[in-house]
Residue, then its C-alpha position, 0 to 999 in steps of 0.5 A: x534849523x531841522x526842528x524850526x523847519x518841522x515845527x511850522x510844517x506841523x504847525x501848517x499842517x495842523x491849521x490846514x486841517x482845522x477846517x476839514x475837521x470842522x466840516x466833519x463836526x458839520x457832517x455829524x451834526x447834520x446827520x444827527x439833527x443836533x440843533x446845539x451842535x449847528x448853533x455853535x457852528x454857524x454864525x447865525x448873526x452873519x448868515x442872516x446879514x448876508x442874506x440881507x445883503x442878497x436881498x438888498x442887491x435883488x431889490x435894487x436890481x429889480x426895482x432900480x438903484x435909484x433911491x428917491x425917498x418921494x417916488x413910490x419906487x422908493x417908497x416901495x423899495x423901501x417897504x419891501x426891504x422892511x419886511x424883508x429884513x423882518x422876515x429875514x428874523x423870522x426865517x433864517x434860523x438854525x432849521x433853516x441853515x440844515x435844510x439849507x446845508x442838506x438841499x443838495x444830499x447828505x453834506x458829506x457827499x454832497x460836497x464836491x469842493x472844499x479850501x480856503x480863499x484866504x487864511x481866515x475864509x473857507x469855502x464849500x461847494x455843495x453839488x456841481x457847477x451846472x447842478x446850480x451849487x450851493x457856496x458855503x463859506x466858513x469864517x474863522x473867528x475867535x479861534x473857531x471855524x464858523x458857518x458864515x454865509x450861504x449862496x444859492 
């Protein structure tokens, strides 16, 4: 019963610990510029969706909710989603991840929270919360702790 008891406090411990080392794996390649090292820790593909979600949801609020197709609030809306979503390709990269991650000081430093919200989601705070922070959430997928989505 002792052993049991000690194999899922390691265990615990263990998985608890994934993440921080994650974030210091972040941490050295921010600092080194390693763009190899920041494509296997970021999940691209999710950044630039919640990005896109960000700017869908500042397009509705700002143009309406309502989508009329032959309005041209609609027309509208819908052109500016277009090229938003094209920009979005062309912008979000792995550049614009570490600018990103380094827009509040060196990464390390600059973190003032960091643990999970769920077993398979961890969130980061960059700066304080009157400093307008940056909410870095990492997302565990196939056995590996990701960059998963960035929050001004």
């Amino acid at each position: 019963m002792k052993y049991t008891i000690f194999l899922f406090a390691v265990v615990g411990l263990l998985f608890g610990g994934w993440p921080y080392l994650t974030l210091r794996q972040l941490d050295d390649a921010l600092a080194a510029n390693d763009h190899e090292a920041l494509t296997k820790l970021v999940d691209i593909d999710s950044v630039r969706q919640q990005v896109a979600q960000s700017l869908e949801r500042d397009v509705d609020s700002a143009l309406g909710g309502e989508n009329d197709e032959g309005s041209i609030l609609g027309w509208l809306k819908n052109k500016v989603n277009d090229l938003g979503t094209q920009a979005i390709q062309d912008v979000i990269n792995v550049t614009w991840t570490r600018d990103k991650l380094l827009s509040k000081g060196a990464f390390k430093s600059a973190t003032s929270y960091a643990f999970f919200e769920s077993w398979d989601r961890f969130l980061v705070r960059l700066g304080t919360h009157g400093d307008n922070p940056i909410h870095v959430y990492l997302q565990l997928k196939d056995w590996q702790w990701r960059v998963s989505a960035i929050h001004d």
